[in-house]
C-alpha positions, 0 to 999 in steps of 0.5 A: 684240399691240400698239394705238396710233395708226398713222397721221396724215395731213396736208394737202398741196398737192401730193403729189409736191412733199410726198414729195420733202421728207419724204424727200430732206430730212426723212430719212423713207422711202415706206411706201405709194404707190399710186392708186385713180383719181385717189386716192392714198394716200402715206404716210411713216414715220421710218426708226427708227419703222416702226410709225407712218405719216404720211398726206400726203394732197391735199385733193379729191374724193372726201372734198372738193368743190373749194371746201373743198379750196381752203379747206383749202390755204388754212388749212394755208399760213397755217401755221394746223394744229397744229404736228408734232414731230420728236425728234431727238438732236442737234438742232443737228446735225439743223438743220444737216443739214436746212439744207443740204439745203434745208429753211426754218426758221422758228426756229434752234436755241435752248436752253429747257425742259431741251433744245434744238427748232427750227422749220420749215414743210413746203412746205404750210406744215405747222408743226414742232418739232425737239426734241432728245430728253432723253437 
């Protein structure tokens, strides 16, 4: 049997608009989708790593009243959580990949610390780095 973190969630502004990055642009695929009232639990997982979700989660009712809500939307567009990390192979190729299918990135490929990483900022403005696994 096998333990771990599963899961990590997210804040995001909109949950349709954070689905379409992650999947049309990013490459991850939906693992669960579903609403309880005006709830709804959506999480993503990377196609070669089916054992760990990433929650993309809107802040609001019932874990939030609306103030914090705004407040955390807030932070999160400021670019102010902590950034993620995507390893990829090849991180020139991924860079330009993921251009050409729209996504923003805050940093172009360059080479540092033994291997190469890029950034970009999800639509909320969740921060990642890119970094070409050492082979």
């Amino acid at each position: 049997m096998s333990q771990g973190v599963g899961m990590v969630g997210l804040y995001v502004r909109d949950q349709d608009e954070a689905l379409e990055f992650y999947v049309e642009k990013v490459g991850f695929k939906v693992h669960t989708n579903v609403k309880n009232g005006d709830y709804r639990w959506l999480t993503v997982q990377h196609p070669d790593q089916p054992s760990f979700q990433l929650g993309l989660f809107k802040p609001g009712p019932p874990t939030h009243d609306a103030g914090t809500a705004q407040a955390l939307c807030e932070v999160v567009a400021k670019g102010a959580m902590p950034p993620l990390v995507l390893e990829v192979d090849d991180c020139r190729a991924a860079y330009d990949r993921m251009r050409a299918r729209g996504v923003e990135f805050t940093q172009e490929p360059m080479e540092r610390f033994g291997t190469v990483d890029a950034g970009f900022r999800d639509p909320s403005g969740n921060g990642w780095k890119m970094v070409e696994a050492r082979g």
